[in-house]
Structures are given as C-alpha cells and as structure tokens.
N, C-alpha and C positions, 0 to 999 in steps of 0.2 A: 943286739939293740939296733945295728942299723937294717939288717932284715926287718924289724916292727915299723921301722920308719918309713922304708921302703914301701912295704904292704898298706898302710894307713896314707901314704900319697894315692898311691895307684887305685886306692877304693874311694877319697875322696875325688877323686880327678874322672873315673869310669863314671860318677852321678852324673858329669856334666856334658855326656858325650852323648850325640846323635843316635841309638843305632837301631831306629826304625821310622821310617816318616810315612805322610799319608799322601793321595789323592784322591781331590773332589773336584764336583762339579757343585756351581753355585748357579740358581737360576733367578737373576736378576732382570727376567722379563715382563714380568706386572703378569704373565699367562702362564698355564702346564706346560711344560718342557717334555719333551716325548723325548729319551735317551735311550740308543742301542748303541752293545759293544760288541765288536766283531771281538773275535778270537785267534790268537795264532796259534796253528796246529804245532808247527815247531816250536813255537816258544812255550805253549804248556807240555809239550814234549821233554823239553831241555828241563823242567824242574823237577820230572818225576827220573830222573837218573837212568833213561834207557824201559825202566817196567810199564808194561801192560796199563792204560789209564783208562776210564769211565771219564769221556769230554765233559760230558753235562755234572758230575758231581764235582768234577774239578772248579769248573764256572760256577756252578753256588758255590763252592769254597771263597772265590773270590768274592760274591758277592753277598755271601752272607751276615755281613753287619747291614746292610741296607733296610730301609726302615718301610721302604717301599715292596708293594707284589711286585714281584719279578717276573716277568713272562721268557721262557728260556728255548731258543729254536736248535735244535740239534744237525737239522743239515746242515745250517750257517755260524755254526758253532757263537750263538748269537744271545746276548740276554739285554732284555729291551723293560723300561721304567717309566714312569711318568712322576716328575717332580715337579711338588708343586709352587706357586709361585716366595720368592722369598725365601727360598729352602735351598740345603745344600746335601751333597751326601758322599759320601768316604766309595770312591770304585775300586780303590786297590791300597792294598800296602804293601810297604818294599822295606825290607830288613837287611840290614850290613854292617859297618863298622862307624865311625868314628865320619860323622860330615856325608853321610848317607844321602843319593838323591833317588828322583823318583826314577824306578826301572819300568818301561811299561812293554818291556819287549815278549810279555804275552799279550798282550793286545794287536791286532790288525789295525782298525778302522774305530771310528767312533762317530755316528750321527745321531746329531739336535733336530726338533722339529719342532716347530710352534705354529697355530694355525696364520704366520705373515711368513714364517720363512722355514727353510728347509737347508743344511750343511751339512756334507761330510769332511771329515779330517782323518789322513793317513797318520798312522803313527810315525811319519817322519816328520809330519808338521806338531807335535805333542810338546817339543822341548819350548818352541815359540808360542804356544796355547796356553799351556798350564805355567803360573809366577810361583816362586815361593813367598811367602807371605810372614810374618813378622814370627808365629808359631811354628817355625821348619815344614808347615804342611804348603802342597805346591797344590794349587786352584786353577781352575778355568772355569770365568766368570760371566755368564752368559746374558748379552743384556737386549 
C-alpha cells in the first residue's frame, strides 16, 4: 500500500516539473530582423558523445521548428533568418531535470540586424540578453 502511495505522489508531482524550456527571439522592432547564429564547434561536439558529426545537419536539428527559410553557411558554421516584424521564434531547446534553464553552450555568437542598427552578442553576454518570462520560456526581445 504504501509503494501505490508512493508511486501516485511521484507521478502526480513529475506533471509539475520543468524538464525542457525553450529560447526565442521576439522582434519588437515595427522592421525585419535579420538573425544569425554562429555555432560552437566544441559545444556541438560535446553533444554528439565523441562520434563523427555532419555540422550543418546538426544546425538544422537545431533549427528546425523555425517557421522561417533558413539560410545555413557551413564555413561559419552559421544559420541566418529574417523575422518578421511582431513575430517571435523558438532557436533552441534545452532538456534537463526539474527547474531546467536555458543551455546555449552550442551557440558562439549571435547577430540582429535591422536596416537602423546592426549588434552582435557573445554568448557570454546571453544570460543578461535572454529573461525568463511568466511561461519558463527565456526571450530576447528586440525592440
């Protein structure tokens, strides 16, 4: 009996837990938002466990829920978007346990470009960039 009890906590309790969140880009600039993501070689390295990887299939893995053509550069291990205004889009997801944040440690670089302005952002500046927002999804909102 107390095994059933046990097992009927830990299944009602598992519905309420975190264990995968998203990142977006929201483009809150009234123009097209021109988005490219660089790529870290080591950090899509580290998720394929050591084996032999195809860069560019790996980067549409990433980005394939995007609802955008994708333009994808392979020397700069690079996949570049245009979003448009008022629109947001899902660049990555990150899977883990219980209170999950966002991992972007396959990412490098990431530049916005809009025809008034032009930014890039290291991925050491991403934790300051991207908020979590009331949904567990973490945004960066480009205005």
């Amino acid at each position: 009996m107390n095994r059933v009890i046990f097992l009927l906590i830990v299944i009602v309790l598992s519905f309420g837990c975190d264990f995968k969140t998203s990142s977006e880009i929201v483009n809150n600039t009234g123009e097209n938002l021109t988005v490219t993501l660089y790529f870290d070689k080591k950090g899509l390295d580290k998720n394929t466990l050591g084996k032999p990887i195809d860069y560019i299939k790996s980067i549409k893995y990433y980005n394939e829920k995007l609802n955008e053509k994708v333009y994808f550069d392979s020397n700069n291990l690079s996949s570049t978007f245009i979003l448009l205004p008022n629109q947001k889009s899902n660049i990555l997801k990150t899977v883990g346990g219980v209170g999950v944040t966002a991992d972007f440690s396959i990412l490098k670089e990431l530049k916005i470009e809009t025809s008034k302005f032009k930014k890039n952002y290291k991925v050491q500046s991403f934790d300051s960039i991207f908020r979590k927002n009331e949904n567990d999804i973490w945004q960066f909102v480009v205005e």
